[in-house]
C-alpha positions in Angstrom: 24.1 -5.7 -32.7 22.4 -2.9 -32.2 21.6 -1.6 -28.4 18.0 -1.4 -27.7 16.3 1.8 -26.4 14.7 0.5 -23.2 13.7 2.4 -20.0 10.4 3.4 -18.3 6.4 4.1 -19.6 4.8 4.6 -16.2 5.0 5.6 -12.5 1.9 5.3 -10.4 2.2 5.3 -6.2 0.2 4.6 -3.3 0.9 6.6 0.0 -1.4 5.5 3.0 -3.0 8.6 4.2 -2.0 8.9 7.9 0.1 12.1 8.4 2.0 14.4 10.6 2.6 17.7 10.5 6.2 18.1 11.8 5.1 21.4 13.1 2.8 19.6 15.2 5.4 16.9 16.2 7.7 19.4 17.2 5.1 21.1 19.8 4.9 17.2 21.0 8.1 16.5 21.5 9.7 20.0 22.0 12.2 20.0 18.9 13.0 23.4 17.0 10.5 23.5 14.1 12.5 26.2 11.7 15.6 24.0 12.1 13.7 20.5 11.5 11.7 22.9 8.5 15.2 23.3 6.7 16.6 20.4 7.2 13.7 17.6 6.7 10.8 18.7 5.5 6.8 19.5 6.2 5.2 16.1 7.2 5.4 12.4 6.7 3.4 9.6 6.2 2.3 6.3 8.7 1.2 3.3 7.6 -2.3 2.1 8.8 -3.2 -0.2 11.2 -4.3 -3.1 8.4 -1.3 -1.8 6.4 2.4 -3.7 4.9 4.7 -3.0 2.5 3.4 -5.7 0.7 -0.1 -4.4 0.5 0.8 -0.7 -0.2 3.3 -2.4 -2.8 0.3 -4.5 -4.6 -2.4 -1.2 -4.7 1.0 0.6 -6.5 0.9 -2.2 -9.3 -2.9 -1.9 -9.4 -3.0 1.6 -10.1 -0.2 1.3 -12.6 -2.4 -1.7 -14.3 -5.4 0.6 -14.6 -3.8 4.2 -14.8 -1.4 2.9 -18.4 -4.4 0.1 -19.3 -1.6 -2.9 -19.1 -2.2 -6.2 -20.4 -1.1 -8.7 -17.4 -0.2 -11.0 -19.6 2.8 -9.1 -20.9 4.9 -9.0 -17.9 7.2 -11.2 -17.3 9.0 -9.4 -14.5 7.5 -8.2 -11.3 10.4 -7.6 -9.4 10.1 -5.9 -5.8 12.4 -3.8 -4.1 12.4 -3.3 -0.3 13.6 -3.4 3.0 11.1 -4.0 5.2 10.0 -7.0 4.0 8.5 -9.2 7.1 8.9 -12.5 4.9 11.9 -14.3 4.8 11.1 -16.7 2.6 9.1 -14.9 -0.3 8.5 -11.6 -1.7 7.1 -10.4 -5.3 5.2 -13.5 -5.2 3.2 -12.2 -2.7 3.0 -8.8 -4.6 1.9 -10.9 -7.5 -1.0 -13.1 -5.9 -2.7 -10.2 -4.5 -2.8 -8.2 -7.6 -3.8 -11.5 -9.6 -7.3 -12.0 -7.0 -7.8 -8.2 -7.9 -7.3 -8.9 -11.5 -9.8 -11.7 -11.1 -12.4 -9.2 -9.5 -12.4 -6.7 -12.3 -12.5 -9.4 -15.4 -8.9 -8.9 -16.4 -6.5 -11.8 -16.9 -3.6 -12.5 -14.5 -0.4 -11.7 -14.6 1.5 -13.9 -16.8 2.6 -17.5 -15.2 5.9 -17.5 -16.9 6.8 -13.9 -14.6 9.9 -13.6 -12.7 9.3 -12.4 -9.5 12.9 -11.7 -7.3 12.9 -9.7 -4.3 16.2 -7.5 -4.2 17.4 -5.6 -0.8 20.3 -3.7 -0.2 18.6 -0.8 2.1 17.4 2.1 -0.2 19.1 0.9 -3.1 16.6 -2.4 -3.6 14.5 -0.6 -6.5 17.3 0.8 -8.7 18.8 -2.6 -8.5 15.2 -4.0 -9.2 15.4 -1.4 -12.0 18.5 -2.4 -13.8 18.3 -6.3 -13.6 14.4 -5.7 -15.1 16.1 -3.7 -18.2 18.8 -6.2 -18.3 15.8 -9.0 -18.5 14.3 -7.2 -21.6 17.3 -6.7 -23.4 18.0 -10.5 -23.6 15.3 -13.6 -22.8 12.6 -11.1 -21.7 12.7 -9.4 -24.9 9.4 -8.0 -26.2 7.5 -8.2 -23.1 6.8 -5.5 -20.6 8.5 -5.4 -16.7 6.7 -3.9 -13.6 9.4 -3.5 -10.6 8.0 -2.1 -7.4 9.8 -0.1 -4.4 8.0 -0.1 -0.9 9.2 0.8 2.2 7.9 1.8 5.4 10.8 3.6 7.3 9.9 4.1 11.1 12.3 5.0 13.9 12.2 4.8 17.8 10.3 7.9 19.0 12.7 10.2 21.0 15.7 9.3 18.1 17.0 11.4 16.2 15.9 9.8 12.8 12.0 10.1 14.0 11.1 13.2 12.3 12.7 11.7 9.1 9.9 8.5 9.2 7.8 7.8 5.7 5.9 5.2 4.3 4.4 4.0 0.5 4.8 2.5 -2.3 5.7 3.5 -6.7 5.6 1.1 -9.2 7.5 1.7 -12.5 6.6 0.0 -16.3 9.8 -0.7 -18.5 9.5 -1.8 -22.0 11.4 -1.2 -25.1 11.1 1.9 -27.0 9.7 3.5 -23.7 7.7 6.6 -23.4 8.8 8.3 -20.7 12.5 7.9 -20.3 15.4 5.5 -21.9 17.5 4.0 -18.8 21.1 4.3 -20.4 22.8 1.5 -18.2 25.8 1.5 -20.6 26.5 5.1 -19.0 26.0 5.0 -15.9 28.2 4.5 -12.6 28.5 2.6 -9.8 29.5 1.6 -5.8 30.0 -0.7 -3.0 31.7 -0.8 0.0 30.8 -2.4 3.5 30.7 -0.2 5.7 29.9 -2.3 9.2 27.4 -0.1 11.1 26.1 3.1 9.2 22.4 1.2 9.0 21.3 -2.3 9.6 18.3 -4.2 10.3 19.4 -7.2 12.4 16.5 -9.6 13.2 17.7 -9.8 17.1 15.4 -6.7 16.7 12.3 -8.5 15.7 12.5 -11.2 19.0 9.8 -11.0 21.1 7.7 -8.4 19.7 3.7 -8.3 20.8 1.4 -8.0 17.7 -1.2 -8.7 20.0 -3.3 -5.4 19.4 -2.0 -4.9 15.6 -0.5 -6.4 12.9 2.5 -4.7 12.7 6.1 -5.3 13.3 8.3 -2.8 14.5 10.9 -2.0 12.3 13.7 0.2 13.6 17.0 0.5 12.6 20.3 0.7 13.5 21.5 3.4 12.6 24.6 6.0 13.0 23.5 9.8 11.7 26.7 11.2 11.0 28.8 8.2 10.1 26.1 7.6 7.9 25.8 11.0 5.8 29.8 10.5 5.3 28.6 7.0 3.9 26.1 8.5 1.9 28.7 10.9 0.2 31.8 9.0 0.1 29.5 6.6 -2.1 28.5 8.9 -4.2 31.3 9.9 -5.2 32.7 6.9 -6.1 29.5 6.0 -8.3 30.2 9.6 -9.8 33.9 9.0 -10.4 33.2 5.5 -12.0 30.8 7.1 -14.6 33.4 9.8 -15.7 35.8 7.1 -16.2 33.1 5.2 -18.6 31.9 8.1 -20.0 35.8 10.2 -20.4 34.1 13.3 -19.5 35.1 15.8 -17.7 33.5 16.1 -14.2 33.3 19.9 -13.6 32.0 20.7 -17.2 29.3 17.8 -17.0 28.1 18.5 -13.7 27.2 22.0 -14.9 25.8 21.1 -18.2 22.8 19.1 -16.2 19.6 20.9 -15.6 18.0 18.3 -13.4 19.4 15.6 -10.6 17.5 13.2 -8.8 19.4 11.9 -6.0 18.4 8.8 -3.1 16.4 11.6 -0.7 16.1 10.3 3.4 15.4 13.9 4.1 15.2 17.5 2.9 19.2 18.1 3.3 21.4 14.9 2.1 20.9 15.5 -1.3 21.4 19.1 -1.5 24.9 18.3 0.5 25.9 14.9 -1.3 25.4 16.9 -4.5 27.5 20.6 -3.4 30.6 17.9 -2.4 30.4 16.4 -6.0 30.4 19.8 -7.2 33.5 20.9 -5.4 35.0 17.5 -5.9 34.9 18.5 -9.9 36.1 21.6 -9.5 39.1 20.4 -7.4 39.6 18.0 -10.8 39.0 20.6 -13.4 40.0 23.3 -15.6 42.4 26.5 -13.6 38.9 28.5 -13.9 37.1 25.5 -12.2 40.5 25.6 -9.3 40.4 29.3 -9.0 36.6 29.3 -8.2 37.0 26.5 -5.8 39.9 28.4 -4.4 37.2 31.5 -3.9 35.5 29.7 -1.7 38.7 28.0 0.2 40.2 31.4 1.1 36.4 32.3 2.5 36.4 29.4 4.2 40.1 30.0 5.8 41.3 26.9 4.3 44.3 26.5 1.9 43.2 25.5 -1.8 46.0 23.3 -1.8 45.6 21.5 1.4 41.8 21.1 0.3 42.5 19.1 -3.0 45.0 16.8 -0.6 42.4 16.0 1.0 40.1 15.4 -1.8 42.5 12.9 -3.5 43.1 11.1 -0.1 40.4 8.1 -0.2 40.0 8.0 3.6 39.2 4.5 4.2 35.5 5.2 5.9 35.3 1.7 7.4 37.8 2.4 10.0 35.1 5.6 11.7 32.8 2.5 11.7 34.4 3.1 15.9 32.3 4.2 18.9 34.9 6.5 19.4 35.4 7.8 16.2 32.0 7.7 14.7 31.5 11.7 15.2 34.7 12.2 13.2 34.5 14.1 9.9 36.2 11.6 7.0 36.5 15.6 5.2 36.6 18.4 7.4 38.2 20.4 5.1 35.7 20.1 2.2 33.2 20.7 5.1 34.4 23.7 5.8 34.1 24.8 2.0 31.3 23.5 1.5 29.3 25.6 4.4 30.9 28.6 3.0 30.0 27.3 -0.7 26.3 26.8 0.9 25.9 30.5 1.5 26.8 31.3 -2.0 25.0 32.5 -5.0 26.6 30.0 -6.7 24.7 27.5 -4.7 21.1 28.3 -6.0 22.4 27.8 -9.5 24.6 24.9 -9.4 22.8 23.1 -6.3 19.2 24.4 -5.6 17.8 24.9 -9.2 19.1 21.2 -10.5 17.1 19.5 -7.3 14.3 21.8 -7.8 11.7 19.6 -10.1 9.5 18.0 -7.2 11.7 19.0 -4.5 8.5 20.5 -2.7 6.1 17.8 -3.3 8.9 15.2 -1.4 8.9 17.9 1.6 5.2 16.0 2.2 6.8 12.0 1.8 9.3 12.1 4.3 11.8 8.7 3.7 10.1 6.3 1.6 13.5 4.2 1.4 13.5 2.5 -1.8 10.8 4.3 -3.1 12.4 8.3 -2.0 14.2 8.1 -5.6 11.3 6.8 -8.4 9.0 9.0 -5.8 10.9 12.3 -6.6 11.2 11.5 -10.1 7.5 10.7 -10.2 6.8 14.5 -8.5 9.6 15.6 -11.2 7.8 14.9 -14.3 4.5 15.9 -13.1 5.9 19.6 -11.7 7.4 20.4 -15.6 3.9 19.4 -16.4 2.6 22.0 -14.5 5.3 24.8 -15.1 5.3 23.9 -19.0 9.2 22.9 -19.1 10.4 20.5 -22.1 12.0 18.2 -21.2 12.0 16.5 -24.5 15.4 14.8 -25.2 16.6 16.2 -21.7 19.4 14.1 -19.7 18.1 13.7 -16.0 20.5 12.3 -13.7 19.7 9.6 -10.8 22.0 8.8 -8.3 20.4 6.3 -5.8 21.8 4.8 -2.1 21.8 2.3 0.0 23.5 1.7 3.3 25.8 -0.5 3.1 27.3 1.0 1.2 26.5 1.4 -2.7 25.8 3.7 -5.1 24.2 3.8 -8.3 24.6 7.2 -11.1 22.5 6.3 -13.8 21.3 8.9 -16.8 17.9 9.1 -18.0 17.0 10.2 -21.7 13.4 12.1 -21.7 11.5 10.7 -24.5 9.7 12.3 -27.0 5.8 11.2 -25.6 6.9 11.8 -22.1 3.9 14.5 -21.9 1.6 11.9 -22.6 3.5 9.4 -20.0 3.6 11.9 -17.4 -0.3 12.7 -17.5 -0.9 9.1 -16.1 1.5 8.9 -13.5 -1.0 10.9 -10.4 1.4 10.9 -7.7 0.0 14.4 -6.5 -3.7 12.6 -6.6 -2.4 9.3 -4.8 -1.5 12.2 -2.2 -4.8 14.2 -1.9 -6.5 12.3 0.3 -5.4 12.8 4.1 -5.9 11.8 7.7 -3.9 14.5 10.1 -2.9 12.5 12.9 -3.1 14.2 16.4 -0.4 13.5 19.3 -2.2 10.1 21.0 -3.3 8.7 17.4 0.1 9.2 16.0 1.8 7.6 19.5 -0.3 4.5 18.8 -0.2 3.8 15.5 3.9 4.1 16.0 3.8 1.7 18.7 1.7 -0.8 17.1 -1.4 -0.4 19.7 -5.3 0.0 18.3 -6.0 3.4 17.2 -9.7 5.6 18.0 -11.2 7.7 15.9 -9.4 7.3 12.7 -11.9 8.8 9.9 -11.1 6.2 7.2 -12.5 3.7 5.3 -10.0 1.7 2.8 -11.3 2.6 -1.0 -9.5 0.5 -3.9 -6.7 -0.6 -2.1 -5.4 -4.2 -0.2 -5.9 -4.3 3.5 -4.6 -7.3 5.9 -7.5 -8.8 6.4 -6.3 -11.3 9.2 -3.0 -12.9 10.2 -2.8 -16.5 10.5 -2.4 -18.2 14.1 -2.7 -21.9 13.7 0.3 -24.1 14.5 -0.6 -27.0 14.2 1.0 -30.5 13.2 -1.7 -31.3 10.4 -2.0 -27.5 9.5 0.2 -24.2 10.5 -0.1 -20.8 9.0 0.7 -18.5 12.0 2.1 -15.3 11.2 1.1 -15.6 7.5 -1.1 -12.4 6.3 -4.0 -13.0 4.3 -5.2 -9.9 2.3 -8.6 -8.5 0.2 -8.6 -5.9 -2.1 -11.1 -3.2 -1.2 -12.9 -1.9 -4.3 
């Protein structure tokens, strides 16, 4: 049987418009701005007061209803991916009656009853996994019909922590179909991940008890989280992903890795992907060709490290589970590629092999900060539109993805550009959903963090959902409490 092309027609995104300038919170809170500059980013977005994932999820499937002129009635999957659901019990289904009532308003049918409406989580990796079980639904029973799969997040972390600057919040929605317009999704090809991993970053609900929602409707969502245990997570994964798809594939890493003009890669910040992606580069070279060892051993003797003590290391599979330890968790699972790879960093090399295949969108995601789920289809969303603007073809072009999620897994998955990806990409608007903004000063940005009322805030809710109350009653006859009830503001 023949395989079906089948892969994505449409982004679209909602970002709420609450921001701070990380210049601004580093005068706050006294952090180095040049060094916070390099290694996150410029701002990042809060999420209102009247503001969940759920409703910034619903106004992404609105706009990608309107922007690509969707009939409702052809989706049959509307699958959401998230962590920071506040539901337990469902998920897309609340995605789906929102969007329905707004349907309703503007004389368009609903989405279709016979849609599938899952909820997957597995920390930033929820939306490619959302992703691949909605192309797996059109390849078989879904066949013919169209998929919408949503990733929303809100990542916020204790003020004084070291993950604060790193905060984000919003919401893209993706359209897959067959014979798509924008990119094929080439499952058969692409890689993947998993190992637990204990403590990198969890969400436990003990953190939830107790919380006040007294003055706001939000709940706090921190995490629990382990910086550098967790960037050795984050690239131990992907190298595994990476290794799994040159096994599938029977390509050879070094040779491949070079061939690629453009990676997308799972981005919490400005500087994990441009790391987790040098370490897969010197990983191939320690696997390739003498040419590809003799460069790598260029940057070894640099370095002051012995080439072959360096590809010991690199064929050691350090079990990363056992620096899940309070007293090992600063430990480096490869100090010795480390060491290369700061040396590799300062490189010429670098720009070509690193900088310049993470450069489509790059500086549009320097405004996001961590979206979560929604950091990958975000960057690929800023992607397309910046080879828009700069007049690349991309036509026929293979973009790799590699997304995350603490845990651990990994996903490697190649895209194939299609030939009306032009057209496609002209739709999408993520650098209009950005436009609009609200610059948050010190007190206004300290409350809407903590979950207290907010003054002054110069906005008015256009075309979007808003909480419009949150349920109290517990009753024996009747009990809704902590249910939100939502309106779509047109």
């Amino acid at each position: 049987m023949e395989r079906k092309s089948i892969g994505i027609s449409g982004l679209a995104a909602y970002t709420p418009p609450f921001r701070v300038w990380l210049e601004d919170w580093c005068q706050w809170t006294g952090n180095h701005w040049p060094k916070i500059r390099e290694v996150v980013g410029r701002s990042f977005r809060v999420r209102g007061p009247n503001q969940s994932v759920y409703t910034m999820a619903a106004t992404a499937v609105m706009r990608l209803i309107n922007q690509y002129d969707i009939d409702p009635t052809r989706v049959k999957f509307l699958g959401l991916g998230t962590e920071s659901s506040t539901d337990n019990s469902a998920g897309a289904i609340i995605v789906k009656g929102m969007v329905d009532q707004a349907l309703a308003a503007q004389g368009k049918p609903p989405i279709a009853r016979s849609c599938e409406v899952p909820e997957f989580k597995h920390a930033c990796l929820g939306g490619v996994y959302g992703m691949k079980s909605a192309i797996r639904h059109l390849a078989l029973d879904g066949a013919g019909g169209q998929a919408i799969v949503v990733c929303a997040d809100i990542a916020e972390y204790a003020r004084g922590s070291s993950g604060e600057p790193t905060q984000g919040a919003g919401a893209v929605a993706m359209l897959l179909e067959e014979n798509p317009r924008l990119a094929e999704v080439d499952l058969v090809k692409s890689g993947s991940a998993s190992d637990y991993r204990i403590m990198d970053f969890r969400k436990p609900m003990l953190r939830f008890c107790g919380q006040d929602r007294s003055e706001s409707h939000q709940v706090q969502d921190f995490p629990v989280f382990n910086g550098k245990y967790s960037t050795t997570c984050y690239i131990d994964e992907t190298l595994h992903a990476l290794d799994d798809m040159y096994e599938k594939r029977g390509i050879r890493a070094s040779e491949y890795l070079r061939s690629l003009k453009t990676v997308f890669m799972h981005r919490p910040y400005r500087r994990m992907p441009e790391t987790g992606w040098a370490v897969a580069y010197l990983f191939a070279l320690g696997s390739g060709s003498p040419e590809d060892r003799a460069e790598l051993a260029s940057f070894c003797y640099e370095a002051g490290v012995e080439p072959d003590a360096l590809l010991a290391e690199m064929s050691s599979k350090p079990e990363i589970v056992l620096l899940a330890d309070p007293e090992r968790l600063n430990y480096e699972a490869f100090p010795l590629t480390m060491a290369v790879f700061r040396i590799f960093r300062a490189s010429r090399r670098y720009r070509r092999e690193i900088l310049d295949k993470l450069a489509l969108g790059s500086d549009t995601m320097l405004d996001l900060g961590n979206l979560y789920t929604a950091a990958l289809p975000a960057w690929i969303a800023a992607g397309f539109e910046q080879a828009i603007d700069e007049g690349c073809d991309l036509t026929g072009e293979e973009l790799l993805t590699l997304g995350y999620g603490s845990g651990d897994a990994a996903e490697v998955i190649p895209f194939f550009v299609a030939d009306g990806w032009r057209e496609a990409t002209a739709k999408i608007g993520f650098g209009k959903s950005m436009e609009f903004t609200v610059d948050l000063d010190e007190a206004q940005y300290a409350a809407l963090h903590d979950g207290r009322r907010v003054y002054n805030l110069d906005y008015l809710p256009h075309n979007e959902f808003v909480i419009d109350k949150v349920g109290r009653t517990d009753e024996r006859q009747f009990q809704d409490v902590g249910i939100e009830y939502y309106k779509y503001v047109s």
